[in-house]
N, C-alpha and C positions, 0 to 999 in steps of 0.2 A: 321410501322417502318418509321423512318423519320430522319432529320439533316441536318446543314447548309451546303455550302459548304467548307471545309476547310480555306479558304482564310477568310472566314468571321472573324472565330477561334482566327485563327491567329493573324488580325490585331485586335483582343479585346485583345486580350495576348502584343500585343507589345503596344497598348494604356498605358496599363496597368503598365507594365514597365515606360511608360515614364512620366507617374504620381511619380513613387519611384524616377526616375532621377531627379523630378524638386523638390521633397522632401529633396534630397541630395543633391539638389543645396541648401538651405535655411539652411540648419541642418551644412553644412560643412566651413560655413565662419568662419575664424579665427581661425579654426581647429591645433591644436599641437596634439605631441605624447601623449597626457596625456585626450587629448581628444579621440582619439582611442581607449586609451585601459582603461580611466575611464570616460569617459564623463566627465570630470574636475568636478565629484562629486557632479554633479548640475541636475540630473533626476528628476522628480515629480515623487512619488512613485506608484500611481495612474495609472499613462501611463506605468511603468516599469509594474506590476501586470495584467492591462491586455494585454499588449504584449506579456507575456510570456505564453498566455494561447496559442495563433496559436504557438509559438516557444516549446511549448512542449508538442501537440501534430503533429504538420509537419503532410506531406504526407501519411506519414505512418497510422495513426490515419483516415486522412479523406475517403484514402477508403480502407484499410485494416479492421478495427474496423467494418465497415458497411458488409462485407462481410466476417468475422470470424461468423460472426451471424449464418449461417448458417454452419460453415464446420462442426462444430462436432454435428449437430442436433440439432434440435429447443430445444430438453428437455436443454441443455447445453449453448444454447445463452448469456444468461446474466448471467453468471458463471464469465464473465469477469470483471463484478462490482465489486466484493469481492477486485481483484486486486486495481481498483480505492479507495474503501474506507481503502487499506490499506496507499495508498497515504496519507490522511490524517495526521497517525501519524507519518511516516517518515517526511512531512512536518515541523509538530510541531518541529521534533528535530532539521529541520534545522533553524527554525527561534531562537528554545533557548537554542541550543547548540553550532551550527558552526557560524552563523552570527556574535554572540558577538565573537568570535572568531576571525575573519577575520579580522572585524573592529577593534579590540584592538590592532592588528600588522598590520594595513594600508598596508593590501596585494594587491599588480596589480594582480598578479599569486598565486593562494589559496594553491600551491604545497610548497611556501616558508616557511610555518609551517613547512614543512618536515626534511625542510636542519635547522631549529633550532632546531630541537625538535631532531633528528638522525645524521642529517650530510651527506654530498657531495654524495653517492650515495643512500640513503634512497629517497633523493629530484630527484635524476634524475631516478630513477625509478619510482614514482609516475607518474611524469611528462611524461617520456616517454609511461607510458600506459594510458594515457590519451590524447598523441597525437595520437597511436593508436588505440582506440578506439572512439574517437570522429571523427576521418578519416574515419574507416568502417561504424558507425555510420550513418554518413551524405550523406556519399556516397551510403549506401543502402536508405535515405529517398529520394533521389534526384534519385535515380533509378526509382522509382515508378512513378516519373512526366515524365522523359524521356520513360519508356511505353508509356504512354499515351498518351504522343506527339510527337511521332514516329508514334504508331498506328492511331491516327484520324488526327493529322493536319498535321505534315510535311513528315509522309512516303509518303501518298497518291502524294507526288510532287516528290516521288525517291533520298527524301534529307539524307544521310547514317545516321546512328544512331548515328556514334562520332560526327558528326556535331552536331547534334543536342544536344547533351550532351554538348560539346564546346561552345555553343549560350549559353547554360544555363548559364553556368559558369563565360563566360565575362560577362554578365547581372551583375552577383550577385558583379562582381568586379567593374565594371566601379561605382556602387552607394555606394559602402562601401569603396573604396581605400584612400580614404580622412580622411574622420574624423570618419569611423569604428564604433564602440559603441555608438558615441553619435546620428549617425544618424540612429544605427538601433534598437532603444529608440524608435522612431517616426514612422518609414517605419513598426516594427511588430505592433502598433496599427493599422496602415492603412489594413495591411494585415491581422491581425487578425478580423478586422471587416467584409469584405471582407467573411473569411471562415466563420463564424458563420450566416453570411445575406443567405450564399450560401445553408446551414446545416438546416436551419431554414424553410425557402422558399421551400426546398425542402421535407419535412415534410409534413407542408401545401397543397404543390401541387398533392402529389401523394394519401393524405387522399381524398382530393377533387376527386381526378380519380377514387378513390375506393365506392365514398358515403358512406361512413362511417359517421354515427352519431354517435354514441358511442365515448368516451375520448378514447386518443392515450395512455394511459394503460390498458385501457379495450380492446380496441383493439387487443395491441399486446396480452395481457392474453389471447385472445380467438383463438388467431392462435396459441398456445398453447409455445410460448416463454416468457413466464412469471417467471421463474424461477430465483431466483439469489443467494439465499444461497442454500449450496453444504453442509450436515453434516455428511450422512448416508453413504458415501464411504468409512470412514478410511482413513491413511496416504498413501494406494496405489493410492487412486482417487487422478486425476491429477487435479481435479475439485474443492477437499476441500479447505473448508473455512482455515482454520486455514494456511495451507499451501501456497492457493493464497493470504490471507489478508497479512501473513507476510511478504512474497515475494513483493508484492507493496510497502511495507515500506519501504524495503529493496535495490528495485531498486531507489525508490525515493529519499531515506538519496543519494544513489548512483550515480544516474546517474543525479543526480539536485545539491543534496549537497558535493559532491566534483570531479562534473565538472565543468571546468573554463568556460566552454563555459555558463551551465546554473548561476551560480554563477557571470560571470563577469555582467551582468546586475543588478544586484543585489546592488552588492559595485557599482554601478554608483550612487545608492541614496545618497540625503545630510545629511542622518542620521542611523544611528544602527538603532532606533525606525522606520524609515521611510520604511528598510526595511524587517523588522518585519510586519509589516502594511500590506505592498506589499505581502507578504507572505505567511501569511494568507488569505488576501481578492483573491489571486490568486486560494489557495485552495480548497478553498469552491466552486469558480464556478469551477473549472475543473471537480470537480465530477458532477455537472450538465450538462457539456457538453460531457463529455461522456457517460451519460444516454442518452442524444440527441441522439449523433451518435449510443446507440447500437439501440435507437428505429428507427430509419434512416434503420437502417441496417436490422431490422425483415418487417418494410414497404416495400421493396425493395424486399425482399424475397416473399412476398404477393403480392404484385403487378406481380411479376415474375408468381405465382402456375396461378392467376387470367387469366392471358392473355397467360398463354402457353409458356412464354418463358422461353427456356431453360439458366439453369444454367449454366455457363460459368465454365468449367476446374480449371481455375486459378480463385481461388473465391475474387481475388484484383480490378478483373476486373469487378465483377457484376454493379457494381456503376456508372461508367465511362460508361459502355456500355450502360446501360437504360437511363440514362442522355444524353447523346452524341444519341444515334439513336432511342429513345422509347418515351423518355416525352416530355415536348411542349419544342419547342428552344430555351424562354430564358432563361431553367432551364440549356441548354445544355451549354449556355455562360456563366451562372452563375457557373454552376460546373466547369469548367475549368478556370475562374478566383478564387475560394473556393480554390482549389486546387493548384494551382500555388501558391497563399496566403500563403498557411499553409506550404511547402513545403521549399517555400523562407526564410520564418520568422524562418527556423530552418535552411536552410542551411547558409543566410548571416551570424547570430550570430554566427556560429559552423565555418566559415572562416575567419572571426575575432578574437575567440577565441586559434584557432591552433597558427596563425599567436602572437597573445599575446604570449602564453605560451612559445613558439619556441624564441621569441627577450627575454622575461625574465628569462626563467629557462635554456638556452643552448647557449646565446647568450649576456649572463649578461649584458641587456642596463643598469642597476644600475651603472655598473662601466663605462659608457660612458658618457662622460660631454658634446659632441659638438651632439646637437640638430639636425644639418643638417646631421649629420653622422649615426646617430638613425633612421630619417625619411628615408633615402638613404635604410640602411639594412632594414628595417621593409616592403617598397617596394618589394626588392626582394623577401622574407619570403613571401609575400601576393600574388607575381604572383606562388610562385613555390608550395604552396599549391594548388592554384586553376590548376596548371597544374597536382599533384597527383590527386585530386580528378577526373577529368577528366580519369585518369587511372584507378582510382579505379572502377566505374562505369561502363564505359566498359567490365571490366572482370567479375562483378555482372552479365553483361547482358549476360554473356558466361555460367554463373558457377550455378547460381540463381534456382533452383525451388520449392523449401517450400514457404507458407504463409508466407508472410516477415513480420509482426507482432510479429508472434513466431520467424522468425531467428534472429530478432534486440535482443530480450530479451536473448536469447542462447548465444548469442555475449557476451553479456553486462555482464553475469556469467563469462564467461573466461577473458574480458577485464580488469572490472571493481572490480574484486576481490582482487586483491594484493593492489589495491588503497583505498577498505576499510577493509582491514587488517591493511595497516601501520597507516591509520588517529586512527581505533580504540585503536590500542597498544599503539597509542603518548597519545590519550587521557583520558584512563583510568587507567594507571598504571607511577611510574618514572623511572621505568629500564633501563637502559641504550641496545644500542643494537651493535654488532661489524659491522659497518658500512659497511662496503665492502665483509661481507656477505648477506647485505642484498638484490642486486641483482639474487645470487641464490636462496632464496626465494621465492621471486618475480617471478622468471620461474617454480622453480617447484612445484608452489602450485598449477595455472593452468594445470599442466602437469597430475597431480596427482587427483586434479579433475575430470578430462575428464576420468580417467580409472575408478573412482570410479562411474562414472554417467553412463556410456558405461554398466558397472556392477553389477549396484545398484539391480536387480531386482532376482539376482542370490544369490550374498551376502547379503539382507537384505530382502527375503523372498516376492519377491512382490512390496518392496516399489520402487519409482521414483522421483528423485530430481524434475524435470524438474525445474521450474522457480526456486527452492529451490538453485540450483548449485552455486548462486552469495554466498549466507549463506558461504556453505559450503568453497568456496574457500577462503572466507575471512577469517574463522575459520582456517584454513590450515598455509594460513599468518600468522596471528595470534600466533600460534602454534611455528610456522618456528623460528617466531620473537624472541619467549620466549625461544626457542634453544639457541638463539647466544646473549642474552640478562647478563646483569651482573648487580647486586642490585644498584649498585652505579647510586645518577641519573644522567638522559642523558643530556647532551648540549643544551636542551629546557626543556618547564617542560608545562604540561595540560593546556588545557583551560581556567579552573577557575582560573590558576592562572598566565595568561598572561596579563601584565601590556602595 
């Protein structure tokens, strides 16, 4: 057992940072509001696409995913793929459903479909649970770094944990307050190179410690986590294909394609086609980088039986701990820059995004003509998010003890549900809907979910939503919608036929 001394840590962590600051120096000249919140429309599609690989999957992903590997048994390890390859075709919908979409009504804020399509509270209900849940969201991925740098680098100095959550937070602000989106275009390629050198190297190095000659899927097959399709359980197994693949689609259409925060990168390309392109080429590696990480995650597990060490309580922590006090030291620097990497690249875009959706959907800059006046409020909006997040975090660190993998996805059902009930209702049918009830929908379709999922095993024999929950609440929506809904069409009209 071994490791630097914290100090060392540290100042690679704050080098690190001040590579993104000289980044934002160069990214943010000439910088306007329209550069914040669209990159004045001038992204290469290419850097947008792999950016968004460390921006979704964050902190969460790089040591949560490695140490899921183990919680529910090596037979069930890569059970988690199915969810990845349902990514797949939730991706496809969003490159040839919602994008053309977006792009045909030159949206800042993807929620403004809403207020056409329903009207004045349809729009600020979307909106508002997407400020919601991209808040908890990000504030549980940014939980995961402040672990870790609490526990190895700055607790060992007696520095309080809200500090330390504070440091983090002005970091992310000082290089995005400026010119927001267009420079964090550039800062998640940096970053995400960073986590994938970190993911990669660290594969490499611990095969090397094990002598292993055999390929790293023969490998993992022989430590007997080889598994990934799940058929023989039925609709009770939390495990099944059918159940996990749809549910990945489903968080994907969701939590990609109608959140601003993953979205607003997106519309920063110079083209509908461009970012189509991005889209796709983004898709296809993310399922290979999450094969990475689950095989990261069975090598860690291996190296752990091999050498005696015991498995760590909180299985978020295995990664961090072998890295940090087990493998050679510059895995340990590498993993805590990987990590900060992936962490940042989802929390800068996700405080840029709040910040957008808050000046456009609740603070209507549309109807503000004086420039200095817009730049003035969007200021405020950007310190007082980073001051909520800061709150939020905190009380994670109070409240927090499940796999935070599984709790992001649990969240993201009760969040993210009423936001793809309303996109699905606008885009599949022209009913109209009574507008100002659509807020009660929107609360009681999550409410009504939670008793149903709480219940499910009683009432339906066995079966369990679990990831399923997002479905079900947006079905509910859905549902809700077609209550208060009247034939005549609505104030907007579908997809296909926005001009």
């Amino acid at each position: 057992m071994h490791g630097l001394h914290p100090a060392i840590y540290l100042s690679c962590i704050l080098g690190y940072f001040l590579l993104l600051i000289v980044v934002s120096y160069f990214t943010s000249r000439k910088a306007d509001n329209d550069s914040f919140f669209r990159a004045n429309r001038q992204s290469p599609w290419y850097l947008v696409a792999f950016g968004m690989i460390g921006a979704s999957l964050s902190g969460v992903t790089f040591i949560s995913i490695p140490g899921v590997v183990g919680a529910g048994g090596a037979n069930q390890a890569f059970s988690y793929m199915q969810i990845v390859l349902g990514y797949l075709l939730g991706y496809a919908v969003i490159a040839l459903v919602l994008l053309p979409l977006y792009y045909r009504m030159d949206l800042t804020s993807i929620y403004g479909y809403l207020e056409k399509r329903f009207g004045f509270f349809s729009y600020k209900t979307g909106a508002a649970y997407f400020l919601l849940s991209r808040t908890l969201g990000s504030a549980l991925r940014l939980y995961l770094v402040a672990i870790v740098l609490d526990t190895f680098i700055l607790g060992p100095y007696g520095v309080p944990f809200w500090v330390t959550v504070s440091g983090t937070i002005v970091l992310i602000w000082i290089y995005t307050f400026k010119a927001g989106i267009r420079t964090i275009v550039f800062t998640d390629t940096l970053q995400t190179t960073f986590m994938l050198v970190a993911v990669v190297w660290t594969i490499f190095a611990i095969r090397g410690e094990l002598g292993s000659e055999v390929s790293l899927w023969q490998q993992v097959k022989e430590a007997g986590y080889g598994q990934i399709f799940f058929f023989e359980g039925g609709w009770s197994d939390p495990n099944n294909f059918f159940k996990q693949f749809f549910s990945g689609a489903l968080i994907t259409i969701v939590m990609t394609g109608l959140d601003q925060d993953m979205m607003q990168k997106n519309l920063t390309c110079k083209s509908l086609g461009d970012a189509q392109k991005n889209m796709f080429t983004f898709s296809g590696v993310l399922v290979v980088v999450n094969f990475l990480f689950l095989s990261l995650g069975a090598l860690l597990y291996i190296y752990a039986g091999q050498n005696g060490i015991t498995i760590p309580d909180r299985t978020d922590t295995l990664y961090p701990t072998l890295a940090l006090q087990y493998l050679p030291t510059a895995l340990g620097i590498l993993f805590l820059l990987g990590l900060v990497a992936a962490a940042y690249s989802s929390a800068d875009s996700a405080l840029t995004a709040l910040t957008t959706s808050f000046c456009i959907d609740f603070l209507n800059f549309r109807d503000i003509r004086d420039e200095g006046e817009k730049k003035r409020k969007r200021m405020r909006v950007h310190i007082g998010f980073s001051i909520l997040m800061i709150l939020v975090i905190i009380a994670f660190h109070a409240l927090n003890s499940e796999a935070v993998i599984n709790g992001l996805f649990t969240l993201a059902g009760y969040t993210y549900g009423p936001i793809l009930g309303l996109f699905l209702f606008g885009l599949t049918n022209r009913r109209n809907i009574r507008d100002r009830w659509a807020l009660v929908v929107g609360l009681a379709a999550p409410l009504v979910t939670y008793l149903l999922d709480n219940y499910s095993e009683v009432l339906f024999h066995g079966f369990t939503f679990g990831f399923l929950n997002l479905a079900l609440n947006g079905l509910l929506t859905y549902l809700g919608l077609w209550l208060i809904s009247t034939p005549e069409e609505g104030v907007g009209i579908p997809a296909t036929n926005v001009s």
